[in-house]
PDB file of N, CA, C and O in Angstrom, chain B, residues numbered from 101:
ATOM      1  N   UNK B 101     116.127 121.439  65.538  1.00  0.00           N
ATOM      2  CA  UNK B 101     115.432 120.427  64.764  1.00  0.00           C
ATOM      3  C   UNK B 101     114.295 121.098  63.993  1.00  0.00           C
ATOM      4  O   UNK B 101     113.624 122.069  64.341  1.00  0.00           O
ATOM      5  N   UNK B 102     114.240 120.568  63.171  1.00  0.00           N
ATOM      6  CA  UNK B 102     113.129 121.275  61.930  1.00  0.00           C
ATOM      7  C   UNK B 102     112.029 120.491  62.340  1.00  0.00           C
ATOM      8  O   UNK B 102     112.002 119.319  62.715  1.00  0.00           O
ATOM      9  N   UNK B 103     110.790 121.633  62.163  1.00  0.00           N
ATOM     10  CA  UNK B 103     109.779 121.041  62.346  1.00  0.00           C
ATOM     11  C   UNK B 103     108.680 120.218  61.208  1.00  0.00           C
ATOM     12  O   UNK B 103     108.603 120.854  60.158  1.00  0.00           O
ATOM     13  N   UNK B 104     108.071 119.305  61.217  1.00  0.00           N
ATOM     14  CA  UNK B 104     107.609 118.198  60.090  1.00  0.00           C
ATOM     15  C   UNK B 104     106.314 118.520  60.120  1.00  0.00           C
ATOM     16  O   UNK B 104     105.671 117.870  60.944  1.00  0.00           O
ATOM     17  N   UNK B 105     105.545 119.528  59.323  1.00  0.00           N
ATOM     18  CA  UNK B 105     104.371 119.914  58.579  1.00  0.00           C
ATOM     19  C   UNK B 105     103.620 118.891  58.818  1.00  0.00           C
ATOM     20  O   UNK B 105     104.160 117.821  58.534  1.00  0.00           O
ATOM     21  N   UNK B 106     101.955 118.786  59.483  1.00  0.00           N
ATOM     22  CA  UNK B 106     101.539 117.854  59.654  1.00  0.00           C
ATOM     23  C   UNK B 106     100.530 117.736  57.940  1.00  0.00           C
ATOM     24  O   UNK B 106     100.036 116.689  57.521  1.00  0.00           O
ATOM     25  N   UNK B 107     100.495 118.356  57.618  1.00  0.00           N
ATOM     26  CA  UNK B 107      99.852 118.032  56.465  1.00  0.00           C
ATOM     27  C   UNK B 107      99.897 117.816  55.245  1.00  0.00           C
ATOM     28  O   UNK B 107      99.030 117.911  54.376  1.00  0.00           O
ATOM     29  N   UNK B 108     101.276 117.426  55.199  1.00  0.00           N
ATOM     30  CA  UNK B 108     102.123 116.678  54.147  1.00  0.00           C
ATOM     31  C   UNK B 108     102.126 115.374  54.502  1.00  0.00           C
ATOM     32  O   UNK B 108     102.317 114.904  55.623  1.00  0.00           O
ATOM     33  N   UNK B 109     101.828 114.632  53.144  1.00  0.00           N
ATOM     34  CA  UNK B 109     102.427 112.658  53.072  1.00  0.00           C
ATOM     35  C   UNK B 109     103.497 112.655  52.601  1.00  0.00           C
ATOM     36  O   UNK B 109     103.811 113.503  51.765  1.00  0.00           O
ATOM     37  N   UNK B 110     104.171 111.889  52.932  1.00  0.00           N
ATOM     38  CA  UNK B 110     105.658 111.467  52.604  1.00  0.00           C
ATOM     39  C   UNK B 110     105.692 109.888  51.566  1.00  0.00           C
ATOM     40  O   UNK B 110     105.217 108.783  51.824  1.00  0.00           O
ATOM     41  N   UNK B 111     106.357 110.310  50.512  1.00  0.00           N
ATOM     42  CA  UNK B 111     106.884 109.527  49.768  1.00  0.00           C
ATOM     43  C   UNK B 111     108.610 108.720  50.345  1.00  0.00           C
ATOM     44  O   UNK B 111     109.251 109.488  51.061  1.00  0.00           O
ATOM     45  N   UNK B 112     109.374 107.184  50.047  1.00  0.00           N
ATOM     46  CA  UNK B 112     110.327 107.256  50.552  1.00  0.00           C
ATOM     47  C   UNK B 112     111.530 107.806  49.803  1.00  0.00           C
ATOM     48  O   UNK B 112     112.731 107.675  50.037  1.00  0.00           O
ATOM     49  N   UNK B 113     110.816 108.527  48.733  1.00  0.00           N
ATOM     50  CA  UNK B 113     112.090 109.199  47.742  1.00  0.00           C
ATOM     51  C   UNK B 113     112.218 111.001  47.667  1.00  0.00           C
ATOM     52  O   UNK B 113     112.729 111.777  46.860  1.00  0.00           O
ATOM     53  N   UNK B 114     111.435 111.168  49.009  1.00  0.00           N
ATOM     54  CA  UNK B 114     111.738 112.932  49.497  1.00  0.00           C
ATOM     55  C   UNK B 114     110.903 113.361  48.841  1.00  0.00           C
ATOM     56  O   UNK B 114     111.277 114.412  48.320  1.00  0.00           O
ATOM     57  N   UNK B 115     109.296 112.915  48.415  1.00  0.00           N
ATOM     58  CA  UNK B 115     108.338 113.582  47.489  1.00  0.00           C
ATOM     59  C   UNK B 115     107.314 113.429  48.871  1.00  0.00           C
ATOM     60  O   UNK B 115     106.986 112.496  49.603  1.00  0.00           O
ATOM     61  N   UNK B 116     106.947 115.190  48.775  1.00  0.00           N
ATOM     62  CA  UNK B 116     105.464 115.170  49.061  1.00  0.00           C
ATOM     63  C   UNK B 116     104.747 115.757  48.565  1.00  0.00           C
ATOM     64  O   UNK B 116     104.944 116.691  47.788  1.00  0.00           O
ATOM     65  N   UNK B 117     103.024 114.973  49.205  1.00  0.00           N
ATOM     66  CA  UNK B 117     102.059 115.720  48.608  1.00  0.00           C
ATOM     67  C   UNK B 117     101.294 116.228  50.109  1.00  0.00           C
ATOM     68  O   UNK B 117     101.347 115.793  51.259  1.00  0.00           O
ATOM     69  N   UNK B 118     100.510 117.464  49.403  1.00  0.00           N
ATOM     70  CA  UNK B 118      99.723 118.400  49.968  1.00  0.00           C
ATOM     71  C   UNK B 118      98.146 118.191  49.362  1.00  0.00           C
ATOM     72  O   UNK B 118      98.071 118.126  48.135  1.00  0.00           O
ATOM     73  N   UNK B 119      96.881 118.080  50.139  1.00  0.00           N
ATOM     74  CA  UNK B 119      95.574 118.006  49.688  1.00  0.00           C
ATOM     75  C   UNK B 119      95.090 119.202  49.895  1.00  0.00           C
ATOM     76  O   UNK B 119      95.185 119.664  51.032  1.00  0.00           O
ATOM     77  N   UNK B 120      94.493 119.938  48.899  1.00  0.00           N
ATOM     78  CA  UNK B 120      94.137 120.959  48.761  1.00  0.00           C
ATOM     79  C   UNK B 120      92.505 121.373  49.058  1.00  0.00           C
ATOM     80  O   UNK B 120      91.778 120.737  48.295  1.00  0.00           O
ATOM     81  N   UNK B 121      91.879 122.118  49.812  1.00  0.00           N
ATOM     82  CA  UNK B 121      90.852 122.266  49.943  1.00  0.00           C
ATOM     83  C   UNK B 121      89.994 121.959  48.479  1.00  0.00           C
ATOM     84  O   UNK B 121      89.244 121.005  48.685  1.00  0.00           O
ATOM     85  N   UNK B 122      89.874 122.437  47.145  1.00  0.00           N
ATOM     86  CA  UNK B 122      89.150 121.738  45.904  1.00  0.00           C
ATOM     87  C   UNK B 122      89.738 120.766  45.685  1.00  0.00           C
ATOM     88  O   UNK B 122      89.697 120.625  44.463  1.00  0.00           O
ATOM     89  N   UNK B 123      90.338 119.892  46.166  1.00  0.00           N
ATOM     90  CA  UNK B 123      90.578 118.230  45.941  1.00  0.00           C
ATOM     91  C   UNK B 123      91.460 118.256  44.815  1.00  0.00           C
ATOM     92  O   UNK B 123      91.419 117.315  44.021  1.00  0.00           O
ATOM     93  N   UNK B 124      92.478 119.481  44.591  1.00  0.00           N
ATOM     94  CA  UNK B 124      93.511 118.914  43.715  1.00  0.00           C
ATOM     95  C   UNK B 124      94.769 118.903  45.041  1.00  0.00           C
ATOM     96  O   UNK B 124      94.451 119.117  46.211  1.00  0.00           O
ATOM     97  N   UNK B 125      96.114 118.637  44.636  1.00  0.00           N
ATOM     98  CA  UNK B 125      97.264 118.087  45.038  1.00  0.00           C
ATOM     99  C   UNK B 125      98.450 119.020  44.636  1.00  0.00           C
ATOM    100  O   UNK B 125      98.524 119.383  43.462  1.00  0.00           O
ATOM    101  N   UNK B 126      99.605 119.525  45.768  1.00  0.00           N
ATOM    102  CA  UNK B 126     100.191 120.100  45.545  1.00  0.00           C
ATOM    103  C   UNK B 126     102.051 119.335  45.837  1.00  0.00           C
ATOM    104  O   UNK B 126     102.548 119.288  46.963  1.00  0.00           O
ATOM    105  N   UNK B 127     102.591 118.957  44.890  1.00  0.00           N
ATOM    106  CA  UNK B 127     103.656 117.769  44.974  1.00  0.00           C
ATOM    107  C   UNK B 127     105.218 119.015  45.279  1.00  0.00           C
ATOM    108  O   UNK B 127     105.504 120.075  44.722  1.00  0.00           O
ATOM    109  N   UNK B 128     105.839 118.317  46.279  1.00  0.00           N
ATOM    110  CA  UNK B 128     107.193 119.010  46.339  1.00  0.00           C
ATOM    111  C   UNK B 128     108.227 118.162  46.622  1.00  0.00           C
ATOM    112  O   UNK B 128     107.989 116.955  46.573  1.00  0.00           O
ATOM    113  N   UNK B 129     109.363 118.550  46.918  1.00  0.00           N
ATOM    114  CA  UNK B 129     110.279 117.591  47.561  1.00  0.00           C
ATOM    115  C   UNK B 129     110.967 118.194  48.789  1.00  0.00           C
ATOM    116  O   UNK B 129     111.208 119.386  48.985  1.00  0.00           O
ATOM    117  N   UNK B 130     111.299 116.918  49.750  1.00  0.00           N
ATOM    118  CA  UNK B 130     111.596 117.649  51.147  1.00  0.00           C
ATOM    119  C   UNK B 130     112.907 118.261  51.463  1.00  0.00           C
ATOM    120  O   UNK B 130     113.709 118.316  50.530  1.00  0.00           O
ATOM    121  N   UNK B 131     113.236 118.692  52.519  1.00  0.00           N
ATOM    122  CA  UNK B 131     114.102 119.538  53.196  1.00  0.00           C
ATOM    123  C   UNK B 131     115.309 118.963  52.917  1.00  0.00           C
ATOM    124  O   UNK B 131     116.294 119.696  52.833  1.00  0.00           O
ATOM    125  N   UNK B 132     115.441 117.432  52.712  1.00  0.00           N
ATOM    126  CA  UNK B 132     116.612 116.783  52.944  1.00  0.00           C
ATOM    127  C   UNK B 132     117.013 116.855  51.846  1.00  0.00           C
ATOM    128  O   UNK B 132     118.194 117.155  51.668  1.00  0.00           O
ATOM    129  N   UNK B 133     116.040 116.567  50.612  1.00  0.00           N
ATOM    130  CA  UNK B 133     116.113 116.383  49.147  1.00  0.00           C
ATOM    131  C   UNK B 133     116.593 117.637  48.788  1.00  0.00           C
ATOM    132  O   UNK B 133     117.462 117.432  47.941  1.00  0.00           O
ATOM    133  N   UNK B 134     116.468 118.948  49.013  1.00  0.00           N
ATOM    134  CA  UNK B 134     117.146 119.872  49.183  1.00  0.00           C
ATOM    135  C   UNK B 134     118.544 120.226  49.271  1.00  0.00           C
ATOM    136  O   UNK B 134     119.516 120.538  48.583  1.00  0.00           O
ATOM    137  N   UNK B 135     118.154 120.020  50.487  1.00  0.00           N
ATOM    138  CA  UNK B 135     119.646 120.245  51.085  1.00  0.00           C
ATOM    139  C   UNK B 135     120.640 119.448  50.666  1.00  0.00           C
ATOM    140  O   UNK B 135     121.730 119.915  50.997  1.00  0.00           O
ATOM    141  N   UNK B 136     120.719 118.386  50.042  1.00  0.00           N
ATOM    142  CA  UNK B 136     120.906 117.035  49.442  1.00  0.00           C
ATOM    143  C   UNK B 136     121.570 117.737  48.218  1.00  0.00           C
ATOM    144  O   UNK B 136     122.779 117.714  47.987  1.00  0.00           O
ATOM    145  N   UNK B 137     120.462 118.471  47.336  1.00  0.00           N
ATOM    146  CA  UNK B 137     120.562 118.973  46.066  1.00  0.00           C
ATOM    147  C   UNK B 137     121.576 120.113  46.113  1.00  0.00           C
ATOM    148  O   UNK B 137     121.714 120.687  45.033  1.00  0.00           O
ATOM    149  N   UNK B 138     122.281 120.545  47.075  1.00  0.00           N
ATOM    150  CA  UNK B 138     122.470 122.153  47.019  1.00  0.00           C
ATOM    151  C   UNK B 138     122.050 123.260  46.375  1.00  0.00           C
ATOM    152  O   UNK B 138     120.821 123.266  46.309  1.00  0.00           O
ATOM    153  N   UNK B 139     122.560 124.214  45.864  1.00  0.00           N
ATOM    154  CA  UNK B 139     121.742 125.323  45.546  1.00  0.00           C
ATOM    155  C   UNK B 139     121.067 124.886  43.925  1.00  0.00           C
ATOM    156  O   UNK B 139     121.889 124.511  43.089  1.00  0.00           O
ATOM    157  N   UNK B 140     119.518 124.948  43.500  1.00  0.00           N
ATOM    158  CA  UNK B 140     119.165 125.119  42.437  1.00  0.00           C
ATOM    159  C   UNK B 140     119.398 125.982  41.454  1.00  0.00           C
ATOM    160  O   UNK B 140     119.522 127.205  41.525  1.00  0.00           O
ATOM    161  N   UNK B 141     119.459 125.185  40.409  1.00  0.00           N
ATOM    162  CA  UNK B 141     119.882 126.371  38.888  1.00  0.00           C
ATOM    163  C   UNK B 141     118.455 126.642  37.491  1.00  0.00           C
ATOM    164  O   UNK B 141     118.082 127.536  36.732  1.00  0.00           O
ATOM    165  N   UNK B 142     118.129 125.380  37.806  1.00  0.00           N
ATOM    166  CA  UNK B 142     116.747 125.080  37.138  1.00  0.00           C
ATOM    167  C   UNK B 142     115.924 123.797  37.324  1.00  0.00           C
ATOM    168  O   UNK B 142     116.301 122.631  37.438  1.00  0.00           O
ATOM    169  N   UNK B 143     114.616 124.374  37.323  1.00  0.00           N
ATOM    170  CA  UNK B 143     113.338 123.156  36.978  1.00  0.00           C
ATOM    171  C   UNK B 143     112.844 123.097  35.815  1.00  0.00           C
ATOM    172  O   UNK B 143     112.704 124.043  35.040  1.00  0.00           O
ATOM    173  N   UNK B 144     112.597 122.134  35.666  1.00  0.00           N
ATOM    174  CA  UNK B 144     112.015 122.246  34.511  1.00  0.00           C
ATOM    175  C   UNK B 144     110.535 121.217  34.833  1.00  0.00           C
ATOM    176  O   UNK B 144     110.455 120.057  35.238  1.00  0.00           O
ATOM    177  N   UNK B 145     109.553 122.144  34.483  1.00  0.00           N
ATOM    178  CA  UNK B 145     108.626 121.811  35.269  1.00  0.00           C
ATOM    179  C   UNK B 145     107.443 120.926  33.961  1.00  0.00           C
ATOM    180  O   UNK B 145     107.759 120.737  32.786  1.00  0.00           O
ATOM    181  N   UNK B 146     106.158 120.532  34.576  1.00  0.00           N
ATOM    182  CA  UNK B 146     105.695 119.749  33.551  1.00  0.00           C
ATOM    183  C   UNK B 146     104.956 120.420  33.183  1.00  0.00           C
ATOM    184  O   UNK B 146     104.678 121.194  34.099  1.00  0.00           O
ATOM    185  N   UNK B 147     103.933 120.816  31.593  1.00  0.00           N
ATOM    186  CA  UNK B 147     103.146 121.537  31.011  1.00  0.00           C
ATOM    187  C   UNK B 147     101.480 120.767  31.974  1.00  0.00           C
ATOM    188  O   UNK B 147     100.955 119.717  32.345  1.00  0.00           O
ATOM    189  N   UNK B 148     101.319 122.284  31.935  1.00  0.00           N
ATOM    190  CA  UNK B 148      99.483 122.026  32.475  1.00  0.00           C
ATOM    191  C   UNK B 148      98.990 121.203  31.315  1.00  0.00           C
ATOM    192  O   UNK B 148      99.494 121.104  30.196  1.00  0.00           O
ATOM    193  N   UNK B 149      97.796 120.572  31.847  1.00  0.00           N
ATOM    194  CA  UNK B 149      97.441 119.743  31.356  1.00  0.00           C
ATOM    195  C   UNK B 149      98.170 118.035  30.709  1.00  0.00           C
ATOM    196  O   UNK B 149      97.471 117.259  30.058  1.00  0.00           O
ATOM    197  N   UNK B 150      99.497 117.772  31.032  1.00  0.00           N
ATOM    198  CA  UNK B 150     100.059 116.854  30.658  1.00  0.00           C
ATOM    199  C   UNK B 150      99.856 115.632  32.498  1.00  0.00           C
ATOM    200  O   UNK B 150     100.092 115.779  33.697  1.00  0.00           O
ATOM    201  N   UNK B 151      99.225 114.405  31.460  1.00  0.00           N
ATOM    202  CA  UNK B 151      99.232 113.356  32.625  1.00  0.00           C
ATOM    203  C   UNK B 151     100.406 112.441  33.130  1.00  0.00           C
ATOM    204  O   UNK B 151     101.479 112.373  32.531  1.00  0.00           O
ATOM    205  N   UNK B 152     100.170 111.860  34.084  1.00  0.00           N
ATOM    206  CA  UNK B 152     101.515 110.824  34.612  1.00  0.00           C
ATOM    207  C   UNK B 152     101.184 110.165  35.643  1.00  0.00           C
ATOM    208  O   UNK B 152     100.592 110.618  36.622  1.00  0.00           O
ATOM    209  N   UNK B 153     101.552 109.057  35.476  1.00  0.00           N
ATOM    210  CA  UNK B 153     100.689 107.883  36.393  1.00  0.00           C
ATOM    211  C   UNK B 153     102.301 107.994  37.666  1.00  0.00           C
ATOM    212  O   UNK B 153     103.385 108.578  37.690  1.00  0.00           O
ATOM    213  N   UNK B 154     101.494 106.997  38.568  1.00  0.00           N
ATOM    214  CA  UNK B 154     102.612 106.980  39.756  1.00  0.00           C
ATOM    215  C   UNK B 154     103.542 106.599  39.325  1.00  0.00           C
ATOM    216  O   UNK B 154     103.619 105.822  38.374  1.00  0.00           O
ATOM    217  N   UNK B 155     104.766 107.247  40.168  1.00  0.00           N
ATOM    218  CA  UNK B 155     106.172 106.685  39.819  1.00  0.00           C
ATOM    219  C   UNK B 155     106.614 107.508  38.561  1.00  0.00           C
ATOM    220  O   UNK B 155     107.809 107.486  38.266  1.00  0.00           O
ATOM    221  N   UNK B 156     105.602 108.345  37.680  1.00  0.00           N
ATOM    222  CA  UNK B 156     106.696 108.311  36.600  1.00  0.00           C
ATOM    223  C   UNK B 156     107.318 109.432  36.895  1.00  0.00           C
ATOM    224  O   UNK B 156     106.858 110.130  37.798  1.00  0.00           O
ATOM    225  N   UNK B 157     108.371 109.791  36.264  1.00  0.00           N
ATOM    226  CA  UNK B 157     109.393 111.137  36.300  1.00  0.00           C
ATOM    227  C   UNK B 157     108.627 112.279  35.678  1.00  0.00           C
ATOM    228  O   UNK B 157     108.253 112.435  34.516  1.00  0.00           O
ATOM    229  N   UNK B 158     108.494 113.013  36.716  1.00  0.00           N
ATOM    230  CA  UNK B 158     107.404 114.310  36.166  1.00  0.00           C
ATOM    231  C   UNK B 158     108.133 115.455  36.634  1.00  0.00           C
ATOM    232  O   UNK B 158     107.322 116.379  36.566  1.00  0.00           O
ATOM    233  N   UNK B 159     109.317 115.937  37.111  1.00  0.00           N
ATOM    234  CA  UNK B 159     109.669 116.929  36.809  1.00  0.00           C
ATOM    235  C   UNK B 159     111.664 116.747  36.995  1.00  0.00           C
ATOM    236  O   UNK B 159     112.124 115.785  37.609  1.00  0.00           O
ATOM    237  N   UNK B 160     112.321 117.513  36.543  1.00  0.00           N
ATOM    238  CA  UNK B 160     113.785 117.676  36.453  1.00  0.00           C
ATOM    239  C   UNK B 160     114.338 118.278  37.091  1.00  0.00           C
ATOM    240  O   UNK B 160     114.340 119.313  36.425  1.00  0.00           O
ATOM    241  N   UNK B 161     115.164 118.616  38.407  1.00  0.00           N
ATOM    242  CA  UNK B 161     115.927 119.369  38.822  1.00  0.00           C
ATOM    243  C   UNK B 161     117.245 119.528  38.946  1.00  0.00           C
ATOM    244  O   UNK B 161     117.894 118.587  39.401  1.00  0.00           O
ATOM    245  N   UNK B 162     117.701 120.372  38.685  1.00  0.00           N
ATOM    246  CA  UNK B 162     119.226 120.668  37.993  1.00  0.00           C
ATOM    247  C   UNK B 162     119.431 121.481  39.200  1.00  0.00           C
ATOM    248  O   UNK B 162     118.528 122.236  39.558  1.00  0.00           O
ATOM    249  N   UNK B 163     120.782 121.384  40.016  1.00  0.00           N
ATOM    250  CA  UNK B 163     121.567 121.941  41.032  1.00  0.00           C
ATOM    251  C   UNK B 163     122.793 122.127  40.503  1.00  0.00           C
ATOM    252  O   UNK B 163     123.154 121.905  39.347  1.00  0.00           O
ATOM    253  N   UNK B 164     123.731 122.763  41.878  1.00  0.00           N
ATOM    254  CA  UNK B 164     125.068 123.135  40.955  1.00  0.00           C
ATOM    255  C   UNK B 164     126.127 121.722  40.897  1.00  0.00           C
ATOM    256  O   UNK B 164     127.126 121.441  40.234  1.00  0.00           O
ATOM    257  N   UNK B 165     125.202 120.907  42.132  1.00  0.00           N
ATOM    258  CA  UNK B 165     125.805 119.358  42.044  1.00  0.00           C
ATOM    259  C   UNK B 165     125.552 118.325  41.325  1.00  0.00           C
ATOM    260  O   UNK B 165     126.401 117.440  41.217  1.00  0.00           O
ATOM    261  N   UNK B 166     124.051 118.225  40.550  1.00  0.00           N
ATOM    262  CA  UNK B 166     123.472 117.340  39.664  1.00  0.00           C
ATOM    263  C   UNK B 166     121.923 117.607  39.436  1.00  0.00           C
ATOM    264  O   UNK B 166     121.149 118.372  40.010  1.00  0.00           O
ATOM    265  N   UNK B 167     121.740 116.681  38.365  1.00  0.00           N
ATOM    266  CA  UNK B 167     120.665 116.890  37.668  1.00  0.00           C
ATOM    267  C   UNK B 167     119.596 115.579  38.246  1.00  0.00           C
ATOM    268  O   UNK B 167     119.914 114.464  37.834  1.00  0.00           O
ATOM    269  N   UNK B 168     118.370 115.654  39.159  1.00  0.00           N
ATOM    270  CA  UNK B 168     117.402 114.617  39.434  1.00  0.00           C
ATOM    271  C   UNK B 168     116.378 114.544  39.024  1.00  0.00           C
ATOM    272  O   UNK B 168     116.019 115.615  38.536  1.00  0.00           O
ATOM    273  N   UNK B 169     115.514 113.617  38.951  1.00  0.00           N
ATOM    274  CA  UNK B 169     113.744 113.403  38.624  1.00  0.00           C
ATOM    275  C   UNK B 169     112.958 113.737  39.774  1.00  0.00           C
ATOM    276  O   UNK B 169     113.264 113.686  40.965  1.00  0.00           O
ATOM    277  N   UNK B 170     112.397 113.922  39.481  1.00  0.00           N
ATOM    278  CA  UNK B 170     110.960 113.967  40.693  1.00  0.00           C
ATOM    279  C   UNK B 170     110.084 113.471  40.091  1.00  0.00           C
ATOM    280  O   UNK B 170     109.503 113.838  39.070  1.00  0.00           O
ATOM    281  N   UNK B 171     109.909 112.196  41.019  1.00  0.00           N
ATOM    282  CA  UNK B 171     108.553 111.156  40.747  1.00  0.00           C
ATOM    283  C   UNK B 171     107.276 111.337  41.117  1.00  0.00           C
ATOM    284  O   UNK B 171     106.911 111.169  42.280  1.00  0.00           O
ATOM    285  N   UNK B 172     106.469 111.703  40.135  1.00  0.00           N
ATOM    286  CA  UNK B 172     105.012 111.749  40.806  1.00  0.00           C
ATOM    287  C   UNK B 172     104.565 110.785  41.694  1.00  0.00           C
ATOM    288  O   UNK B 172     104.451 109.616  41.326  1.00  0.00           O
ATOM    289  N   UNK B 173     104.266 111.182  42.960  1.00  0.00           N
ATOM    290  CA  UNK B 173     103.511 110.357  44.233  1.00  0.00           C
ATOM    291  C   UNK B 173     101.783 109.828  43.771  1.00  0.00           C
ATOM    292  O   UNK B 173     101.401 109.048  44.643  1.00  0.00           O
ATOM    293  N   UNK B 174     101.264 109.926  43.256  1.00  0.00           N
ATOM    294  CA  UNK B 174     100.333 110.041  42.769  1.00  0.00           C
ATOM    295  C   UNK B 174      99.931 110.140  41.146  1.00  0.00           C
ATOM    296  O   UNK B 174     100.373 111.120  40.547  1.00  0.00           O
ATOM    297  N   UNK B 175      99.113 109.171  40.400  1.00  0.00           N
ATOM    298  CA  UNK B 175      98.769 109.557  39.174  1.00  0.00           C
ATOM    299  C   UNK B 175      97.558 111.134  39.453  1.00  0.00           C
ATOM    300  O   UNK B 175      96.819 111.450  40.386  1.00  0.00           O
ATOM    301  N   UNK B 176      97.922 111.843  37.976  1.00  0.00           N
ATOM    302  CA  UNK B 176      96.890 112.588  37.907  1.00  0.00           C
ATOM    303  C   UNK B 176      97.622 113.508  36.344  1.00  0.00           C
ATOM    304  O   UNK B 176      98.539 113.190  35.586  1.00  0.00           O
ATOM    305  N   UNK B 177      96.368 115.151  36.391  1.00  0.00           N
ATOM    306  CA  UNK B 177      96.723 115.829  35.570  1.00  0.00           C
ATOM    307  C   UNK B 177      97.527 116.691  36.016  1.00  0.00           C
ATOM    308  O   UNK B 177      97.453 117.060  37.188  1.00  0.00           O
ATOM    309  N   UNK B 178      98.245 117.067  35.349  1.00  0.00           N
ATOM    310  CA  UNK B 178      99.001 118.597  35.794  1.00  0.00           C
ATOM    311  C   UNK B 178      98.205 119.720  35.410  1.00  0.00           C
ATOM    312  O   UNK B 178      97.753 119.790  34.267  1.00  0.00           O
ATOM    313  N   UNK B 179      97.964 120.729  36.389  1.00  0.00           N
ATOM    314  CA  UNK B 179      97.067 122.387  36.228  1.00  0.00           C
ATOM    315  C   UNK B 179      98.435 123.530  36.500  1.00  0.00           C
ATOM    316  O   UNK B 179      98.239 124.745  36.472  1.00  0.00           O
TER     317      UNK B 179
END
């Protein structure tokens, strides 16, 4: 059994976030969402400085099985 990082929040769409000692946020997606995805081919990630309120689709991931969104858990800026 895999062990569950206590310092990650969980989103119910396999998004988490991480709080960072300077109070910014570090967003990923989980183990299942992964494994889910099979092997990655590309991200396509969001430009620093571009904003996005909760929920919206802030980044793209392309596997060799399909192409998904990743929803920002959180509004903010991207760094």
């Amino acid at each position: 059994m895999s062990e569950v990082p206590q310092n990650l929040r969980y989103t119910s769409d396999h998004e988490w976030v991480r709080l960072e000692d300077d109070g910014s946020v570090v967003v990923g997606i989980t183990d299942h969402a992964q494994e889910a995805l099979g092997e990655l081919v590309y991200v396509e990630a969001p430009e620093a400085g571009q904003e996005y309120g909760k929920g919206d689709a802030c980044v793209v991931v392309e596997s060799v099985k399909a192409a998904s969104d990743v929803y920002a858990p959180i509004g903010g800026e991207c760094t």
